[in-house]
C-alpha positions in Angstrom: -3.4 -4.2 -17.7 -4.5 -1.1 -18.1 -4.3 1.7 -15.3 -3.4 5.6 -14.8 -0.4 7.7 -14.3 -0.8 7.2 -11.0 -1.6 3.8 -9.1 -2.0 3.3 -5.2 -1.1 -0.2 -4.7 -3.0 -2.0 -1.8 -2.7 -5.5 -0.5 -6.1 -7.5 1.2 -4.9 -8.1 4.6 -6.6 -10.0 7.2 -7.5 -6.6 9.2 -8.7 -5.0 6.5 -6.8 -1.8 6.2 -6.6 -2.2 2.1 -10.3 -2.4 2.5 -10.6 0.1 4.5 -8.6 2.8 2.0 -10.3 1.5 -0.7 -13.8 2.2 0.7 -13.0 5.8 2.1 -11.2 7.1 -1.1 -13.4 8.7 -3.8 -13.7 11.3 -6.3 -13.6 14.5 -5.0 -17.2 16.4 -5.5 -15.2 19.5 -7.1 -13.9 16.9 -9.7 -15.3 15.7 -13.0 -14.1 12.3 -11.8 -15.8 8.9 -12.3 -14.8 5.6 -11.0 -15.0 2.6 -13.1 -14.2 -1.0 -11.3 -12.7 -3.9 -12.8 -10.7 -7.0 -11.9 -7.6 -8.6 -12.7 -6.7 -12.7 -12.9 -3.5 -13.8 -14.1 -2.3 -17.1 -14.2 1.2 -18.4 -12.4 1.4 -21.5 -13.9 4.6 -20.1 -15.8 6.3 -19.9 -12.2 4.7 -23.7 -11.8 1.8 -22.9 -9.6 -1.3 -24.2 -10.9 -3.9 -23.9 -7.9 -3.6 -20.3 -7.6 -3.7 -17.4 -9.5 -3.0 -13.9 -9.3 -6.3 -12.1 -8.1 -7.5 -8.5 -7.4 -9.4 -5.9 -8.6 -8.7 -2.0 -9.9 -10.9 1.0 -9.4 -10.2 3.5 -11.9 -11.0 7.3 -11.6 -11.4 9.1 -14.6 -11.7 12.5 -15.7 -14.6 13.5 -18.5 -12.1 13.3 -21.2 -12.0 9.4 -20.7 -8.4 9.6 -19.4 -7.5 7.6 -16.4 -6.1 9.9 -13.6 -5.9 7.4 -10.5 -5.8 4.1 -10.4 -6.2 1.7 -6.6 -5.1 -1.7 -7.2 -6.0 -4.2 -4.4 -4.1 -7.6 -4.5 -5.1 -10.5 -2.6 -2.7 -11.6 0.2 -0.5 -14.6 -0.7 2.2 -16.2 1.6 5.7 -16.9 0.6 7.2 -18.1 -2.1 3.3 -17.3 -4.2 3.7 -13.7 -2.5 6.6 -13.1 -5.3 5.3 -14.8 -8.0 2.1 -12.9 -7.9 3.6 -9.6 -7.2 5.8 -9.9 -9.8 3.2 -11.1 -12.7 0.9 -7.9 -11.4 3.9 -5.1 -11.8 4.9 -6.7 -15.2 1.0 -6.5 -16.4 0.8 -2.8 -14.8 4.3 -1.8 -16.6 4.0 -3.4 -20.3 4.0 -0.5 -21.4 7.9 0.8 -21.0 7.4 4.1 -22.8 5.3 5.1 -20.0 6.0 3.8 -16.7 3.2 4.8 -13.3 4.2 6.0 -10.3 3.2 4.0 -7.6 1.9 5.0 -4.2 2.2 1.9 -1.4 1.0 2.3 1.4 1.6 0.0 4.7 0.1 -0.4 8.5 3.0 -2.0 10.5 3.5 -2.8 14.1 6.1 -0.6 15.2 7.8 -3.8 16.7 8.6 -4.8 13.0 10.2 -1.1 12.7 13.8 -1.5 13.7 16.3 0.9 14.7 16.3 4.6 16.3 13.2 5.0 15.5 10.1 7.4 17.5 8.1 5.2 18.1 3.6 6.3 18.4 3.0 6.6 22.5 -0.4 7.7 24.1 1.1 11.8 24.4 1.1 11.8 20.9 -1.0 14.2 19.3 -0.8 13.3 14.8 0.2 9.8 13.5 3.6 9.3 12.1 3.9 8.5 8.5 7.2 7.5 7.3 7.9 8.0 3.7 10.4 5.9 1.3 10.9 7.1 -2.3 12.5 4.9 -4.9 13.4 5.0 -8.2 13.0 8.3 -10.7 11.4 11.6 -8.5 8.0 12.6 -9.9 6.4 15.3 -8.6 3.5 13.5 -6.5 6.5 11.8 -5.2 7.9 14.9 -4.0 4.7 16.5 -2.3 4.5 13.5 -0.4 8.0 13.8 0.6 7.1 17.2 2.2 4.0 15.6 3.9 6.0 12.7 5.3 8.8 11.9 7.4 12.2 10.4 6.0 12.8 7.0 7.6 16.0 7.2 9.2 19.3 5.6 7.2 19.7 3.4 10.2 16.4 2.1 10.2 14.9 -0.6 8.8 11.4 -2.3 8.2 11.1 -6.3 9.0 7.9 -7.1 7.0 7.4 -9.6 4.5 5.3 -8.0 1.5 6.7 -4.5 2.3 10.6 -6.1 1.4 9.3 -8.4 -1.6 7.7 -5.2 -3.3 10.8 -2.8 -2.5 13.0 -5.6 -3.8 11.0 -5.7 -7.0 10.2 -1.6 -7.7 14.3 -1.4 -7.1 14.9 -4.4 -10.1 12.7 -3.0 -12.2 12.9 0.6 -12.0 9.6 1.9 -10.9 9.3 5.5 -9.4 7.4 4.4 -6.0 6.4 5.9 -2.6 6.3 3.7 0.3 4.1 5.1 3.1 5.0 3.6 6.2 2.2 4.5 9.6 3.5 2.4 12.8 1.4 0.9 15.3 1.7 -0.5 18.5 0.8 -3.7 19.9 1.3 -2.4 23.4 -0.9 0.6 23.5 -4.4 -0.1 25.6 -6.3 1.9 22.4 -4.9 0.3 19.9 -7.7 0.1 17.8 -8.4 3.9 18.1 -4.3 4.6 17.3 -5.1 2.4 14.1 -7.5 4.0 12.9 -5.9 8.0 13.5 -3.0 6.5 11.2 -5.6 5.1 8.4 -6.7 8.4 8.1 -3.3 10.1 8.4 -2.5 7.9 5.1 -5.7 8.6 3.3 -5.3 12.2 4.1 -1.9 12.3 2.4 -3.2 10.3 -0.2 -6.2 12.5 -1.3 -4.2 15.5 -1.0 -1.9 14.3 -3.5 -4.3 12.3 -6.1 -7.2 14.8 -6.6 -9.0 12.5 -4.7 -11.2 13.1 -1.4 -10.6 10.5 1.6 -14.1 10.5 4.1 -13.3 9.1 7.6 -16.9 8.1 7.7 -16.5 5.3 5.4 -13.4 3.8 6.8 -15.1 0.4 8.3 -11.6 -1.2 10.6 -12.5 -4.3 12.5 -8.8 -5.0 13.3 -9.1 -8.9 14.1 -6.6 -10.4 16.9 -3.5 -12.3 16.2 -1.3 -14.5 18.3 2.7 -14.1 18.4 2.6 -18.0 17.6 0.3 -17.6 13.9 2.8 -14.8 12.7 5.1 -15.7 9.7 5.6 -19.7 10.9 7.2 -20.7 7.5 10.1 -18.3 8.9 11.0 -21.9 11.3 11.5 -23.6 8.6 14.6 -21.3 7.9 15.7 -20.9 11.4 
């Protein structure tokens, strides 16, 4: 699976905030970049899963030379256990080539419930998003500009999400030089929609600024949809 240097590495959830990155990032008009699209569909029958595959697609930008600068890989969402197999089958595809491994650039919209410890957490008084940013793995340049454009996550904090722990669990066995970038919401703020969409293009922003690419807050199309405490993560009862 071929893809660039760099790779921002974006999940299809529900609310569409992979969509919503994917749609607003494009090649910046003082580039020479072009974006190709393509799409990726592996099979998991290996892990014994033979109704689903794993499924996405990968827009490429490249510069005149033909050489692949960025690359945005969306994944479909899976639930636990697929969500592992999937993941895993995609960063083995992405990394087959050892000699020359991407960095990747992952970024998250979480509620700010699922944040824990001393933590600040987004309020109505607050003037510019907060991005937390999570290196891992072997520092690479673009992972240190976005270190300076971020905020480090507290030691004493942690993040309770699902797909955000099954990737870092993965990057950390296999070695991969990524950059989480973590923007909190809150599910009891009255403009909650409008505090969503600041923090999409906070992440874009930082994202441009560090790709070569250009992020336009006039395509970002977020139709957040609403979700009861009751249809969050139920195969976490059968554990307890």
């Amino acid at each position: 699976m071929k893809v660039a240097p760099v790779v921002v590495f974006l999940f299809r959830d529900s609310e569409g905030f992979a969509t919503a990155i994917l749609q607003a990032l494009h090649p910046n008009t003082s580039s020479s970049f072009t974006r190709r699209e393509d799409t990726f569909d592996h099979s998991l029958e290996h892990y014994g899963i033979k109704h689903l595959k794993a499924t996405g697609s990968v827009s490429h930008f490249v510069d005149e030379h033909g050489a692949y600068m960025v690359s945005i890989v969306a994944m479909e969402h899976y639930e636990p256990p697929v969500l592992a197999c999937a993941l895993n089958e995609v960063l083995n595809k992405i990394t087959a080539d050892k000699s020359s491994l991407p960095t990747l650039l992952v970024p998250f919209l979480v509620e700010s419930s699922k944040v824990k410890g001393k933590i600040k957490y987004l309020g109505s008084d607050e003037s510019k998003p907060l991005i937390f940013g999570i290196p891992v793995g072997q520092n690479t340049d673009i992972m240190q500009a976005l270190l300076n454009k971020t905020q480090e996550l507290p030691s004493s904090s942690w993040i309770q999400h699902e797909i955000f722990a099954s990737f870092l669990h993965f990057v950390r066995v296999m070695q991969l030089p990524t950059f989480f970038l973590i923007g909190q919401t809150s599910q009891y703020l009255d403009n909650k929609s409008t505090k969503q969409h600041e923090i999409i293009h906070a992440i874009g922003e930082i994202l441009a600024s560090t790709t070569g690419l250009q992020f336009s807050e006039d395509r970002v199309v977020w139709n957040p949809k609403k979700e009861s405490v009751q249809s969050k993560e139920p195969w976490r009862a059968l554990y307890g």
